[in-house]
DRENGUPA-293265 format. One record per residue (C-alpha): x, y, z. Coordinates in steps of 0.2 Angstrom, whole numbers, plus 5000, padded with zeros to 4 digits. Layout:
<r c1="X" c2="Y" c3="Z"/>
...
! end
This chain:
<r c1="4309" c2="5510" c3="5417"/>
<r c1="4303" c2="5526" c3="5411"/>
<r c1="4286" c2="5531" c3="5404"/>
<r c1="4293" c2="5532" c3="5386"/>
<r c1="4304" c2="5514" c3="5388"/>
<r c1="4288" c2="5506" c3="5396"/>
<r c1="4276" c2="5513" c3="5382"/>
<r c1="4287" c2="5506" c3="5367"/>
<r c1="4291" c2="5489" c3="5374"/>
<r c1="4273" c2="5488" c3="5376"/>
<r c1="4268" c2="5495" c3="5358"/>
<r c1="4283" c2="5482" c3="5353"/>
<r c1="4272" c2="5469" c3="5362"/>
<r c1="4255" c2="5472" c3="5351"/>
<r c1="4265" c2="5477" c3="5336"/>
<r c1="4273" c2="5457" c3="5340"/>
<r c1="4256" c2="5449" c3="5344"/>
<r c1="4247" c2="5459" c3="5329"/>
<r c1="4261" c2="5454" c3="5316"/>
<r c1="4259" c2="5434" c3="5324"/>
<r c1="4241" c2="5435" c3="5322"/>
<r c1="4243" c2="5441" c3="5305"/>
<r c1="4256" c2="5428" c3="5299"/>
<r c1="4245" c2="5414" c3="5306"/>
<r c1="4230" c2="5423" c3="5296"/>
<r c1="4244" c2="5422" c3="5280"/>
<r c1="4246" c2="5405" c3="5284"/>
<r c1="4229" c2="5401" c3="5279"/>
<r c1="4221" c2="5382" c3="5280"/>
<r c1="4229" c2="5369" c3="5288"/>
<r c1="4230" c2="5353" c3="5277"/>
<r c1="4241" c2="5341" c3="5287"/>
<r c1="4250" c2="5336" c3="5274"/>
<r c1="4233" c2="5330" c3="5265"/>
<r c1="4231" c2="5333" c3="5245"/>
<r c1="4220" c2="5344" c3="5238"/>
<r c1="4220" c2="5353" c3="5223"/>
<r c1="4224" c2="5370" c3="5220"/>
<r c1="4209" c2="5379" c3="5219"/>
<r c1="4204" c2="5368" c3="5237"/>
<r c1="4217" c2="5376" c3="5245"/>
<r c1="4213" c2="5393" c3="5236"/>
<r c1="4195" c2="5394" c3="5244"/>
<r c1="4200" c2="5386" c3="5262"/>
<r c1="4216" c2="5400" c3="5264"/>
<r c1="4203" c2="5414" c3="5258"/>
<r c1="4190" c2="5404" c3="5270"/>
<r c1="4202" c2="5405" c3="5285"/>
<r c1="4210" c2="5423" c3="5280"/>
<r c1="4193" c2="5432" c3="5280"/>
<r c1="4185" c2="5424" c3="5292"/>
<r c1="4172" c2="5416" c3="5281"/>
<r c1="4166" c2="5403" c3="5291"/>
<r c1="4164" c2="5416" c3="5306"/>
<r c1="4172" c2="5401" c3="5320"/>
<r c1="4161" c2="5388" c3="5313"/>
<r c1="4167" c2="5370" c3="5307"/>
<r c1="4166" c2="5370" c3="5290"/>
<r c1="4168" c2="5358" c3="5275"/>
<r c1="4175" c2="5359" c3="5254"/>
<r c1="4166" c2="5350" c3="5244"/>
<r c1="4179" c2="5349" c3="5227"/>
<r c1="4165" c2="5343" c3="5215"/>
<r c1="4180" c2="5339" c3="5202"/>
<r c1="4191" c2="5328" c3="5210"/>
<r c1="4177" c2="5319" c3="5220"/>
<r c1="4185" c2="5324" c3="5239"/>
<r c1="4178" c2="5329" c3="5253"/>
<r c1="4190" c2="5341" c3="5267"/>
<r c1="4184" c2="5343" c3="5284"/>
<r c1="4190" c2="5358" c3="5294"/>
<r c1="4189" c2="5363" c3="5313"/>
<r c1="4186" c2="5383" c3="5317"/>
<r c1="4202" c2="5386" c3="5316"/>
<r c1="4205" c2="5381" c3="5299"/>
<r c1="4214" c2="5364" c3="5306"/>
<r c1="4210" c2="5349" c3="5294"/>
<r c1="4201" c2="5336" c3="5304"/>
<r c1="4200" c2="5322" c3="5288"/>
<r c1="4196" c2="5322" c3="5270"/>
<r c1="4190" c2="5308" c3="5261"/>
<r c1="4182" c2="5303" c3="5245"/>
<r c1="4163" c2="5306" c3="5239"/>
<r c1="4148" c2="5302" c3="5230"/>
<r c1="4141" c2="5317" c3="5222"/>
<r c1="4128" c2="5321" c3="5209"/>
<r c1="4128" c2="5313" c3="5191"/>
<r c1="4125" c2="5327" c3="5180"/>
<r c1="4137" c2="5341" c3="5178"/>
<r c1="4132" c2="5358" c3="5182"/>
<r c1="4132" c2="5370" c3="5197"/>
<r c1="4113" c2="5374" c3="5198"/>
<r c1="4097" c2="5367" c3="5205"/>
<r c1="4082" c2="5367" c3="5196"/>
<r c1="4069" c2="5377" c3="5205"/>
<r c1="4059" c2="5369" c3="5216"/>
<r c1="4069" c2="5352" c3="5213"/>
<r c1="4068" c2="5349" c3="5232"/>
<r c1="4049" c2="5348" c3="5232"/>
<r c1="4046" c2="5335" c3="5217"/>
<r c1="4048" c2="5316" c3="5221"/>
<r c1="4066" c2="5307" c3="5217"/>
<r c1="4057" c2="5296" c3="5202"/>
<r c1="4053" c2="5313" c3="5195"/>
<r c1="4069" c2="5319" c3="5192"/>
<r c1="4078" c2="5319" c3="5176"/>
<r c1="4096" c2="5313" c3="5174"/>
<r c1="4103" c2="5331" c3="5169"/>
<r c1="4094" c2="5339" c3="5184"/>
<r c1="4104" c2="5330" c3="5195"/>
<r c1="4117" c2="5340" c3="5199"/>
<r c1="4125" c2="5344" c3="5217"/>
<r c1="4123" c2="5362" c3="5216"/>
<r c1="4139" c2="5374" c3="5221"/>
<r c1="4138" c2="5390" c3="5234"/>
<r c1="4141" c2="5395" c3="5252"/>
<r c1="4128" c2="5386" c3="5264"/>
<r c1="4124" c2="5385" c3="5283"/>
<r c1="4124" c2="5367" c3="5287"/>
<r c1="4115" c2="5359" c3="5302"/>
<r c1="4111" c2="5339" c3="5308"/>
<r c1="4095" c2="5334" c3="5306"/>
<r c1="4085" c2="5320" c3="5298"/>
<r c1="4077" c2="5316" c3="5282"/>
<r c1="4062" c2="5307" c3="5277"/>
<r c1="4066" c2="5294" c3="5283"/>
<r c1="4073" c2="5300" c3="5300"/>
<r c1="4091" c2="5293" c3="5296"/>
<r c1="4101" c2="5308" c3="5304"/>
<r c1="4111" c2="5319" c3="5291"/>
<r c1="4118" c2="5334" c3="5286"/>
<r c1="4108" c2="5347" c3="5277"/>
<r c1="4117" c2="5357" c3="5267"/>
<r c1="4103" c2="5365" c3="5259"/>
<r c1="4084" c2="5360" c3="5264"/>
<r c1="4075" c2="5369" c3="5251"/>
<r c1="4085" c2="5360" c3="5238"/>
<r c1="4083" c2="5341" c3="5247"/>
<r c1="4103" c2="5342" c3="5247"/>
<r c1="4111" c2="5335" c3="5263"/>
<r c1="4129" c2="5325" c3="5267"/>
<r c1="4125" c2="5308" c3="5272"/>
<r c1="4134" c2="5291" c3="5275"/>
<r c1="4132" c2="5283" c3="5258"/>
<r c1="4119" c2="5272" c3="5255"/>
<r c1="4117" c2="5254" c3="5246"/>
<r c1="4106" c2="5260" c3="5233"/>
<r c1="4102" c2="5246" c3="5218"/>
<r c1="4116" c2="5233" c3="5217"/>
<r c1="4119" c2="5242" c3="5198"/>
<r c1="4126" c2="5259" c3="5206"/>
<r c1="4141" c2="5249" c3="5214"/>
<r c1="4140" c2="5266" c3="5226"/>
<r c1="4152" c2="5256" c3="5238"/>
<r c1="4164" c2="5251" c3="5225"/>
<r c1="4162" c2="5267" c3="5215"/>
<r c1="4167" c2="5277" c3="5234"/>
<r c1="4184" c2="5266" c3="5233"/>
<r c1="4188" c2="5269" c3="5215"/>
<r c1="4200" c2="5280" c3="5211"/>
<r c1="4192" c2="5289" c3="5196"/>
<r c1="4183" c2="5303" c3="5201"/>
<r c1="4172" c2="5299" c3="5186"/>
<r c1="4165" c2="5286" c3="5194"/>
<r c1="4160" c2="5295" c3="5208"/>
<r c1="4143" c2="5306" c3="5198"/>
<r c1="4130" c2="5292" c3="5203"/>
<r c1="4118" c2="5304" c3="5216"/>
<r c1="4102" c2="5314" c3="5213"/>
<r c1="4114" c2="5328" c3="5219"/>
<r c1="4117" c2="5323" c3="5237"/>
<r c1="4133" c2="5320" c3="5245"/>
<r c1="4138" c2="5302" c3="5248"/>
<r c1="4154" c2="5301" c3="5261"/>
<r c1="4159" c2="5282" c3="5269"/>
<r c1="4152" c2="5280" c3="5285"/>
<r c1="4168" c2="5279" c3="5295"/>
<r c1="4168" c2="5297" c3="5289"/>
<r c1="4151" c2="5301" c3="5294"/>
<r c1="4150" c2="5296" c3="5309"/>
<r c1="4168" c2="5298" c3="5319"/>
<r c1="4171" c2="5316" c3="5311"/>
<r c1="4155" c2="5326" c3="5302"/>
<r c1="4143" c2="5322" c3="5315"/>
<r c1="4156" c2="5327" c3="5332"/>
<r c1="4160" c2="5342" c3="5322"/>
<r c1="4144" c2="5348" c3="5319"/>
<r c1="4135" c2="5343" c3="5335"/>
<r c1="4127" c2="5356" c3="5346"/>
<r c1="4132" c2="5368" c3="5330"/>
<r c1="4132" c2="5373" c3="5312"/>
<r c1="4143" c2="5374" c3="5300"/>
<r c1="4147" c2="5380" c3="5285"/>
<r c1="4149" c2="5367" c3="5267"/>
<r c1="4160" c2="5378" c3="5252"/>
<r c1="4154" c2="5367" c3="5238"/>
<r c1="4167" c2="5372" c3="5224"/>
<r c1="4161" c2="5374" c3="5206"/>
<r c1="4163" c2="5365" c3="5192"/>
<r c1="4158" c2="5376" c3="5177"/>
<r c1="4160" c2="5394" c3="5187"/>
<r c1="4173" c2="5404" c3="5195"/>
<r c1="4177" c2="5402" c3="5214"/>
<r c1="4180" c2="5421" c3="5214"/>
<r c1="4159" c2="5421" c3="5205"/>
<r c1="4153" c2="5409" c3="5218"/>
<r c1="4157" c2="5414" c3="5233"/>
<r c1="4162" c2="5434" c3="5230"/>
<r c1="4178" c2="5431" c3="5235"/>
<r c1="4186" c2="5448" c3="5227"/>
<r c1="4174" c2="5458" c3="5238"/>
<r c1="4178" c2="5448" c3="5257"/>
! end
């Protein structure tokens, strides 16, 4: 084989593996078959295609319908299930929310607040292991918890209204199934990264998409 033959079969080899590489990067999310709305799948394929969540697990929180998705590194969905989320509307905290005490807050400040953030296991007051989302802000993923028998949160968790699923001072409330044989495996020993999508904002304002 000549020099000239040898070097084009071998550009021919990168150009393949480059345009492979590129079509899987086209490809986007993996969703498995699994539902999700269309601006879910908007912010994972942009998540996957740039490279967002830099080989880290990372999570979509769709505030709207009430779902949480769970993906690996590679953008591969590993479950997705329903969730408890914050009963007041709004993709804001209130300044120095996570400091005050929970029979302090007000109804309309609590709200599950959306953005980009780096999410590690720890433990909260309590030392019941979970999933900070956002420490300054108190805001964390957890197993759900019973709460007063007026909350219903189990019931409300199985209900198919996404209405009924705004019952938290803004944390995020997932079954315990959920929890423990997928969040906690995929986030041990690293972090991770939770999109939580807004509700009132853009995606594209949110998380600067049009500039990634």
């Amino acid at each position: 084989m000549s020099n000239h033959v040898a070097a084009s079969a071998c550009l021919g080899l990168v150009l393949a593996a480059f345009g492979g590489a590129r079509n899987v990067a086209a490809q986007g999310a993996n969703f498995v078959n699994e539902q999700a709305s269309d601006t879910t799948r908007q912010v994972a394929n942009w998540v996957v295609g740039a490279h967002d969540n830099r080989a880290l697990p990372f999570i979509i929180v769709d505030k709207v319908n009430a779902k949480v998705f769970l993906f690996g590194p590679d953008g591969r969905l590993l479950g997705a299930s329903r969730a408890l989320l914050g009963a007041a509307h709004g993709d804001h905290s209130v300044p120095g929310i996570g400091d005050r005490k929970i029979s302090s807050i007000l109804p309309e400040e609590r709200t599950t607040p959306a953005g980009r953030f780096v999410a590690s296991l720890g433990h909260n007051g309590s030392n019941k292991d979970i999933l900070w989302v956002h420490y300054a802000d108190a805001i964390s993923l957890h197993r759900v918890i019973a709460g007063s028998p007026k909350e219903r949160r189990a019931q409300r968790l199985a209900s198919e209204s996404a209405d009924d699923k705004r019952i938290t001072y803004g944390c995020i409330n997932v079954p315990v199934a959920f929890y423990e044989k997928l969040v906690v495996p995929a986030f041990t020993r690293t972090t991770g990264i939770v999109y939580v999508l807004p509700e009132v904002k853009t995606v594209q304002t949110v998380f600067n998409m049009a500039s990634k």
